[in-house]
N, C-alpha and C positions, 0 to 999 in steps of 0.2 A: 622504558615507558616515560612517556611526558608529563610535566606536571600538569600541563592541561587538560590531556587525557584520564589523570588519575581525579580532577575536580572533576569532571564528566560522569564518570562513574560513582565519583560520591555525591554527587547530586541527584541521580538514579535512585542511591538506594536512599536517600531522605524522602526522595520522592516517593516511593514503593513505603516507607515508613508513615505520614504522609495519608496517603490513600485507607492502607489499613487502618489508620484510626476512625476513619469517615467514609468507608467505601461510595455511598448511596451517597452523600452530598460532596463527592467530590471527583473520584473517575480521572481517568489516564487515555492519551493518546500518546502507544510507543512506536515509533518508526524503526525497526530494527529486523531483519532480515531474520529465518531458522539460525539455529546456532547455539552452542554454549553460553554466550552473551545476556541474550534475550531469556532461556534459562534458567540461567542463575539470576537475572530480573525479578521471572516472576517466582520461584522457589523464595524470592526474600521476601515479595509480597505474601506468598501463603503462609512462611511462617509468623507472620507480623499480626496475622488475621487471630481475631479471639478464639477462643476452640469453641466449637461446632458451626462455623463459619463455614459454607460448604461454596466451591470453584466449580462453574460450568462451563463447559466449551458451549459456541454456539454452529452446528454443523453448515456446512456450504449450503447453498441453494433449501433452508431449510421449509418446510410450507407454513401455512398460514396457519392449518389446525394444529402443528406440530408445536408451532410460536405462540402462538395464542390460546388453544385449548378448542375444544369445541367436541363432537360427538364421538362418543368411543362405539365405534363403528361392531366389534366382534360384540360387546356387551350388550348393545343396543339390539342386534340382530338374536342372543339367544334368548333376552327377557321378554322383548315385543315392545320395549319403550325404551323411549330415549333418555340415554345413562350418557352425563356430561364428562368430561376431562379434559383436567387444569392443564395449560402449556406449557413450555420451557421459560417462558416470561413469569408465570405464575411460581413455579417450581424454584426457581433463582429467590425469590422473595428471601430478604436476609442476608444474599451471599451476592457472590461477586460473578458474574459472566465474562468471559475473555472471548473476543470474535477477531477471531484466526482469518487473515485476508480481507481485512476489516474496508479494504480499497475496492472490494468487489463486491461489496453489498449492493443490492437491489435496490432501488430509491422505495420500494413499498415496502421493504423488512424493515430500514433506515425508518421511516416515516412511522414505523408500529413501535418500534423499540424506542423512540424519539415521545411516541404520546407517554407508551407508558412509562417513562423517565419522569416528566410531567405530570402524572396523574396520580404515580405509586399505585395505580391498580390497571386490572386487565379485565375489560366488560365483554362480552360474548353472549351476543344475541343472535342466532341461525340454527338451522337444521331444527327445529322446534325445540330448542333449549334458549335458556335466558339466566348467565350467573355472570358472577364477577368475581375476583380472586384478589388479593393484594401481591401488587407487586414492587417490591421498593428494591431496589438490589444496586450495588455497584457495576459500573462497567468499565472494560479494557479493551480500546480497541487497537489490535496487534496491524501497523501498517507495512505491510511487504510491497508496495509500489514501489515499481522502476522508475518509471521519469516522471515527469510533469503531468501528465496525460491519466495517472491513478496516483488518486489522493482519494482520505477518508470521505465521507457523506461531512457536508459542512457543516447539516444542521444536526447531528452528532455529536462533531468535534468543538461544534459551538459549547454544547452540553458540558463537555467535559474538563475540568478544571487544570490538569496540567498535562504539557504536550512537552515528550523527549525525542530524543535523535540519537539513540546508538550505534549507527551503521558506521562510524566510525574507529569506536571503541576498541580495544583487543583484546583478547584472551588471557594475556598479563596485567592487563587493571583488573582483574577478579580478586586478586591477591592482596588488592591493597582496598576492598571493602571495609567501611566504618563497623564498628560493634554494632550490635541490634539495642536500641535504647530499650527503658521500661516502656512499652508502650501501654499497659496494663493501668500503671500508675496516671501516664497523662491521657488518656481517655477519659479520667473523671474529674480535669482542671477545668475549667471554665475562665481563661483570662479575659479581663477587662478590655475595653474599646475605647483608644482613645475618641472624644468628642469630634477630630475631626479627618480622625482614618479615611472614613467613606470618602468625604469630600476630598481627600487626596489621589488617592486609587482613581479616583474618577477623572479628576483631572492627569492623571499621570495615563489613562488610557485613551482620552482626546489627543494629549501630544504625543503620543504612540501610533495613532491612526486608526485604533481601534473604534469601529460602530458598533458591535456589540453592545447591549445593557446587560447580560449574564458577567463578563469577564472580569469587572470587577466584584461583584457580589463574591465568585468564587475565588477571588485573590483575597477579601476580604477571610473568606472562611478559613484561608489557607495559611495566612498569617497568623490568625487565632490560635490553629491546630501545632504551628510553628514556634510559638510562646508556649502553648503548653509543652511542648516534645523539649524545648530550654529548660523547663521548668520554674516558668514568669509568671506572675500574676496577671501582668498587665502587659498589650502588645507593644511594643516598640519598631524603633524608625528601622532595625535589623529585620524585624519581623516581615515588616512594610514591603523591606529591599529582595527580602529571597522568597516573597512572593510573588514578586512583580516581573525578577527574572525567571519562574515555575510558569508563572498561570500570564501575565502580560505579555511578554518579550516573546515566546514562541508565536503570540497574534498580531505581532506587530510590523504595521505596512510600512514605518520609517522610526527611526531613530532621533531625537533634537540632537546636534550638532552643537557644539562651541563655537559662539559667533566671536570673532576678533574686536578688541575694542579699538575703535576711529581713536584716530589721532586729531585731537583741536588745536589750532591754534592761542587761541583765545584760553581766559580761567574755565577750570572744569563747570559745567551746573553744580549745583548744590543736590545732591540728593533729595527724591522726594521724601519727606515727612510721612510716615503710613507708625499706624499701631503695629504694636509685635502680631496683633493677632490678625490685622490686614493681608491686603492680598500680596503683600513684600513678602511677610515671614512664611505664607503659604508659598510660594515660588518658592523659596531657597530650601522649602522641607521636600520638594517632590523634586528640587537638583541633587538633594544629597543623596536620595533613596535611590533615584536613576543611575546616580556614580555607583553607588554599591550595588547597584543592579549587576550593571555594565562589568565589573572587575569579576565577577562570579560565571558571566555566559561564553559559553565556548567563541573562538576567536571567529571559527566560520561564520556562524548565527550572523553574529552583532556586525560581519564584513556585507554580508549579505543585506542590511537592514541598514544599513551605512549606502549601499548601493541601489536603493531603492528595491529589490526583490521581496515580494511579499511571501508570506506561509503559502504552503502548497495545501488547499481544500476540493475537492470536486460539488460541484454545483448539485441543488437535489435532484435536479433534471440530465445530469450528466452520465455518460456511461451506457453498458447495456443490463439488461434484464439477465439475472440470475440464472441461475442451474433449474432455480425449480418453473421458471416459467417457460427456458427453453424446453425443459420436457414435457413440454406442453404442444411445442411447432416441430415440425420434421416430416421426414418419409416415414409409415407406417411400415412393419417390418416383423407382424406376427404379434405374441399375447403373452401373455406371463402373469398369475396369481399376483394380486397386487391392492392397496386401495384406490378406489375409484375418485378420492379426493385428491389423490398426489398424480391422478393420468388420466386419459380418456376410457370408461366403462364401453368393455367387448361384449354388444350384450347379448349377441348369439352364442358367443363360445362362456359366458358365464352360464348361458340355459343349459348346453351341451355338460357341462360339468356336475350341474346340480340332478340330472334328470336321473341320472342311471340310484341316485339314493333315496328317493321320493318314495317309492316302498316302504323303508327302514324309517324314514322322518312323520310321514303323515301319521295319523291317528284312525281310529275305525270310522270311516264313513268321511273322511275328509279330506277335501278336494284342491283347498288350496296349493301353490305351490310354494315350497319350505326351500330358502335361499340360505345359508351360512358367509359364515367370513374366508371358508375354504376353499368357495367356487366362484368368488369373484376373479374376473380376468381384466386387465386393463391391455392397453393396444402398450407395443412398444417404438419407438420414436426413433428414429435414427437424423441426429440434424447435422451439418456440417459443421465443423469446426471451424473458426475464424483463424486466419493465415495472419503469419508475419514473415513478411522478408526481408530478410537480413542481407544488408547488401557490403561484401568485404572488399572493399577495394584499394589494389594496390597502387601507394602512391610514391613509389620509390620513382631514384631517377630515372631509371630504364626506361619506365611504365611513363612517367611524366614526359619525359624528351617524345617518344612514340603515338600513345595509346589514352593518355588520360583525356583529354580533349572528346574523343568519341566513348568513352566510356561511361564521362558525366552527361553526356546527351543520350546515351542508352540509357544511362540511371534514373533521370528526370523524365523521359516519356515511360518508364514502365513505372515511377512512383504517382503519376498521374494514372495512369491506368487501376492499381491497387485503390486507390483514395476511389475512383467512382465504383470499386466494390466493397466498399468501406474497409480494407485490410489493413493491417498496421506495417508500418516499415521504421525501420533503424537501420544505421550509416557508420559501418567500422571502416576506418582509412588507417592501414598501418606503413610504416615509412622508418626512416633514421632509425632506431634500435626499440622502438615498442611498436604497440595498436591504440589508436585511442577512439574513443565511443562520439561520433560526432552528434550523433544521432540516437537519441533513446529510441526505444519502439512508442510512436504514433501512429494517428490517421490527420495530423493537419499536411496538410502539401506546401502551407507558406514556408513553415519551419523546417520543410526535407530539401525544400530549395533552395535557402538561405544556408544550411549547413554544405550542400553540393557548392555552392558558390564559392565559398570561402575553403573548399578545399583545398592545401597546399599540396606542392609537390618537389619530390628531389628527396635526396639523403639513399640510404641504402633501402634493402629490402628484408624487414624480419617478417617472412613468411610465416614461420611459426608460430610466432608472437598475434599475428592476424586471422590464423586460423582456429586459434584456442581463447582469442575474444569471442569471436563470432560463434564456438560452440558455448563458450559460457551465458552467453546470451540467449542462443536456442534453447541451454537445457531450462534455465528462469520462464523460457516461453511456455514451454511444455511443463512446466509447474503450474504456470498460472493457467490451463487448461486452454493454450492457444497451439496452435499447427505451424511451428518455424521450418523454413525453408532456407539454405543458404546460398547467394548465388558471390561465389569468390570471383572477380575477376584481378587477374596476372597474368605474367609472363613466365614464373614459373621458376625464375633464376634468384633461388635465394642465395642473400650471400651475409647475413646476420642472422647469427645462432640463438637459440632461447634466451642464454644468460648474456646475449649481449655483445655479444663477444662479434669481429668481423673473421669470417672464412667460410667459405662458399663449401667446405666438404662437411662440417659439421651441422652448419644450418640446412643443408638438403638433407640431413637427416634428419634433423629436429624436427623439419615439415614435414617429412613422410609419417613420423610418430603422432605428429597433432593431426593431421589428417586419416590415421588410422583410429585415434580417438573419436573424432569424428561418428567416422563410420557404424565406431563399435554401441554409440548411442542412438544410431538408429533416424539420423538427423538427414535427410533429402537435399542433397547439393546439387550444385551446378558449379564444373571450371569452365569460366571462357579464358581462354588461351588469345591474351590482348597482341601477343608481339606480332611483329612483321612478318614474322615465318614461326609456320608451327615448331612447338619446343617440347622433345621429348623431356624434360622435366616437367615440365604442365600435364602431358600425358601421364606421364606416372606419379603427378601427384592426386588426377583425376579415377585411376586404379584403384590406389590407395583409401583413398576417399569416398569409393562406392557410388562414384557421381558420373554422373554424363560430363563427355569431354568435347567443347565445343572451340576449334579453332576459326578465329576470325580474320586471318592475311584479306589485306585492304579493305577493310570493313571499314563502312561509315557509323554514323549513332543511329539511322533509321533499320541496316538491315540488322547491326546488334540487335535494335529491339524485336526485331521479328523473328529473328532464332532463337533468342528466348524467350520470344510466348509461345514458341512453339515447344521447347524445351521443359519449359515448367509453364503450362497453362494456367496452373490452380495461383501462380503469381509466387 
């Protein structure tokens, strides 16, 4: 394990330390994939939490009455009057909420959970009720994004005071976790502020790039909470530093540089003349804070911010609409006992439910008709699922000397095809002795063409190695509740083994395995068979595979593309 690796994970759990003293004014964005990692994360954060401090998940596609509160629909239907109840936003008050897929929120869940951050309470006026609840609570939000393409809601991650990245991490820095401080004791420190902390912070997030006006405040808070957890009275320029790299540096659009100093000919000037307490001695306190920033942030970060690459955010207008509103759109598809608030009310087959008990329910001489929470029916919805296709393509020399040329012209008219169905696609090209990811799953077409462009070619062929990217990929797809499709194209002649290794008997079995893998998950392929002459390896790696086998001899890239829309229409 790396020492950098191991300051990664101790800054994790400072962070997770951190958070629990101040959940509600301070909140976490973790980037960090399912796993023992992320885990052991938040197991540090719960034990950190004061007792009766209560952790709520917040479920997928969750509804609005479910989040917010609003009519309790079976209590309301046996009393005659409307009987309100508090939501999962009300319910958290005090404790901390962790939202799992935190990249896949709704811009109008994002936008509720966003007021009542701001407001500490949750007001609910509808359905002939009118209450309010407190809601003050900390939040986590868990980021499982693949590429660029899913990032958290921004004006969320605005909200939130420190943003980590453990998808790097491994399972051997767990062991070298820091002790759990008293956190007991520094919850009731109050350290001092220096008079001109703010003004630092502030300027230290202009020459960071940051627009924000929250991001300092909560650097501000974070450094407080950071002297008391030292057990300081008062904050210092340390304080200052391992806030800035927590809660600044993960928002920051550029980095200040060391400018070299010009060589004069001539006597140097004379230094300007400025007070200690001028804007001289202010610069040199927000250099030194930056150095101790900088010596604390992981080398990627700080390379990245070096290179002008900004934090990954999604816009509030970005993305699609959630679970709970696509259960809203689709083919209709029959009924199911359900609430009418989370689907569309069947209201002939709720009559047909209620009618046969209307004897047992009425009263003597009473005519109305007596509905319960038992006989409601809601329609059920069947909507498509969004496609991704994964396109594996081989770029060994074989495939390049022959076949690549019409392959990247098949790849580019069917990723233009996908984009005017809005579908996402991602770009695996494996070659020399691995697969590498050229292509996260999108829907822009500049960046699937830009990636196709720059495709190289030559080196051996690890089949294997490309066909176990390309399922790793699909199963993340089908996680994140998307429909992957795989379309491999080669020639079928591996001659690079899993571990790397060169020999054409070994690696044609390594591929038959990864391609039985494959199969056994249940992932929708397609082989095209790129060489000059069909190749029973291709065939029987397309067997294996459970995929349609399509051989291409003289194929240009126009009728490629027309055997495979005919092949996998769905893209």
């Amino acid at each position: 394990m790396s020492a950098a690796t191991e300051a990664v994970w101790g800054d994790a759990c400072l962070a997770a330390d951190l958070v629990a003293l101040d959940p509600a004014g301070t909140g976490l964005v973790l980037r960090a994939r399912p796993g023992p990692v992320r885990e052991a994360w938040l197991d540090r954060l719960r034990r950190g939490l004061p007792e009766g401090v209560t952790v709520t998940r917040l479920p997928a596609g969750i509804a609005d009455d479910a989040l917010l509160g609003g009519l309790d629909l079976p209590a309301t239907l046996a009393t005659g009057r409307p009987v309100a109840q508090p939501g999962l936003l009300a319910r958290s008050h005090g404790g901390v909420m962790v939202v799992p897929m935190a990249e896949r929120l709704s811009p109008g869940t994002a936008a509720r959970i966003a007021q009542a951050l701001d407001a500490g309470l949750v007001e609910v006026a509808r359905d002939g009720i009118a209450t309010r609840h407190p809601a003050r609570f900390g939040l986590v939000l868990l980021d499982e994004g693949e590429g660029d393409d899913e990032a958290v809601p921004a004006g969320l991650a605005d909200r939130l005071a420190v943003h980590l990245d453990l998808d790097g991490v491994p399972v051997s820095a767990l062991m070298a976790a820091p002790p759990h401080p008293a956190l007991a004791a520094a919850s009731l420190m109050r350290p001092a502020l220096p008079p001109d902390a703010a003004d630092t912070l502030c300027a230290l997030a202009l020459r960071l790039g940051i627009a924000s006006l929250r991001a300092p405040l909560l650097a501000l808070r974070v450094a407080r909470w950071h002297a008391a957890l030292a057990d300081r009275d008062a904050v210092d320029d340390s304080d200052l530093a391992r806030a800035t790299a927590l809660v600044l540096a993960p928002r920051a659009r550029r980095w200040p540089q060391e400018e070299a100093p010009e060589t004069q000919d001539g006597p140097a000037a004379p230094p300007p003349e400025h007070d200690e307490a001028g804007p001289a001695g202010q610069d040199g306190d927000e250099d030194r804070i930056l150095a101790a920033a900088a010596a604390s942030l992981p080398p990627g970060l700080l390379a990245r911010l070096l290179g002008g690459d900004g934090p990954r955010t999604r816009s509030p207008g970005a993305g699609r609409a959630g679970a709970a509103a696509a259960a809203q759109r689709g083919r209709p598809v029959g009924t199911r006992p359900g609430d009418p608030r989370r689907g569309r009310l069947a209201l002939i087959e709720t009559l047909r439910a209620a009618a046969p008990w209307q004897r047992l329910r009425r009263g003597e001489g009473e005519a109305r008709l007596r509905i319960t929470a038992d006989d409601l029916r809601i329609r059920r919805l069947v909507q498509t699922r969004e496609t991704t296709t994964i396109f594996a393509v081989d770029a060994s020399g074989s495939a390049a000397l022959e076949r690549l040329a019409e392959a990247k012209g098949a790849v580019e008219s069917l990723l233009a095809e996908c984009y005017v169905r809005r579908d996402r696609v991602a770009l695996v090209a494996f070659r020399g002795r691995g697969a590498d990811l050229l292509l996260a799953p999108t829907r822009s077409l500049v960046r699937a063409k830009r990636a196709l462009a720059s495709l190289p070619g030559g080196g051996g062929t690890p089949l294997a190695a490309g066909i176990e990217a390309a399922g790793r990929l699909a199963a993340a797809e089908r996680r994140a509740g998307r429909s992957p499709v795989v379309l491999l194209l080669t020639d079928g002649r591996a001659n690079i083994a899993r571990s790397g290794a060169p020999g054409r008997a070994q690696a044609g079995t390594d591929a038959l395995a990864a391609a039985r893998a494959l199969a056994a998950e249940g992932t929708r392929a397609l082989v095209i068979d790129t060489a000059a002459r069909p190749q029973d390896s291709a065939r029987a790696l397309a067997a294996a595979m459970a995929a349609r086998y399509l051989a291409m001899p003289q194929a240009d890239a126009a009728r490629l593309t027309k055997a495979v829309r005919e092949a996998a229409p769905a893209c």
